[in-house]
N, C-alpha and C positions, 0 to 999 in steps of 0.2 A: 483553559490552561494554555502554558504555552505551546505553540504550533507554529508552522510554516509549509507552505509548497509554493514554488514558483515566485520567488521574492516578496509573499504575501506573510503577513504575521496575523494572530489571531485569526485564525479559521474559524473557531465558532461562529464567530459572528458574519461570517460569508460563506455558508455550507449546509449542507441537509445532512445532519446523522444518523444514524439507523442501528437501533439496538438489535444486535442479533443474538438470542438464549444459548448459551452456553455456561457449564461453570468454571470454561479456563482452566488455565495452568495450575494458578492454586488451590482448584477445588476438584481437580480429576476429571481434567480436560479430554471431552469425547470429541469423535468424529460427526462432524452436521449432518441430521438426516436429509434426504435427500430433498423430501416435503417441502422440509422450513427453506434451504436452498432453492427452488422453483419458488417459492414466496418469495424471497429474497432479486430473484430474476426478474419475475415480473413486476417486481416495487419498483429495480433499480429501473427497468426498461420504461417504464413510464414515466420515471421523474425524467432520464435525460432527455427523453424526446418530445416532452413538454417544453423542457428548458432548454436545450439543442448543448447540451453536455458535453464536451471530447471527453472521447476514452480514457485520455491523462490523466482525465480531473475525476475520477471514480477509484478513492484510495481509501488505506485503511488507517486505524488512528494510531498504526507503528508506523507508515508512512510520512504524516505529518506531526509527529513526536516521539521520531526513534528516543530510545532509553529512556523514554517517560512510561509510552505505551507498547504493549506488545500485542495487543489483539489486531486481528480477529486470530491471529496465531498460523504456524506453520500447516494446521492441517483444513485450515481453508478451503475451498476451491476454487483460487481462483481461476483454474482453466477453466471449469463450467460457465463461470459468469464469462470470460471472456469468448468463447465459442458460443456464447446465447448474441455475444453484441453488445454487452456491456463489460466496463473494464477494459484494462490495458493490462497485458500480460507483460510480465520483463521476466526474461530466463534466468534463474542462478547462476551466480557468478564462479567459475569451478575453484576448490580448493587447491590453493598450489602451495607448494613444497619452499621454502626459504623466508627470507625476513620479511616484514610484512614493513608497507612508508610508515614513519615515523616524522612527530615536528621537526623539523626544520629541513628536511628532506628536498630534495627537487630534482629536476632531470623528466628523462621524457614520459615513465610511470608514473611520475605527479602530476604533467599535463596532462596526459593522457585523461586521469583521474579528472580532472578538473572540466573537461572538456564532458566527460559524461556526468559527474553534477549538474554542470550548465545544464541540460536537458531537461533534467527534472525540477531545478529553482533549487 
């Protein structure tokens, strides 16, 4: 489907994906036991350090097709994986109070914006 990270289109076909069992949002979406998580760890840790992997590049597939996809979903962990050494953790971005940018907008909250895009592709 379609995708992107880092100026890259179609991910499929340059990426390893990983089914993790859950039944999601639409079918009463639980918490990962912790089991399948340590599985999850030692898979991930192995494929990057085979492949010598940056942290960047260990995302989810709301990551590279926000509003297509929304797994693995909010109740994730990714602090776990990121404190095993795999993954990249980025902190929520805090809620704030007023109009949120809009097209055609600009000024220094859109560069700003723009500048932390750049990072990620």
């Amino acid at each position: 489907g379609r995708s992107s990270w880092f100026g890259r289109t179609d991910i499929n076909s340059c990426s390893v994906g990983i089914e993790i069992v859950n039944p999601g949002h639409t079918l009463g979406y639980k918490a990962f036991p912790r089991r399948q998580i340590g599985a999850v760890i030692d898979l991930c840790a192995g494929i990057v350090g085979r492949y010598s992997i940056p942290a960047a590049r260990v995302l989810a597939h709301s990551d590279v097709a926000p509003g297509r996809k929304i797994d693995p979903g909010e109740k994730f962990p990714w602090k776990a994986l990121f404190a095993a050494g795999v993954g990249h953790l980025v902190p929520a971005a805090p809620i704030r109070a007023g109009a949120a940018l809009k097209a055609g907008d600009t000024g220094s909250d859109v560069e700003a914006l723009q500048s932390m895009l750049a990072l990620y592709g």
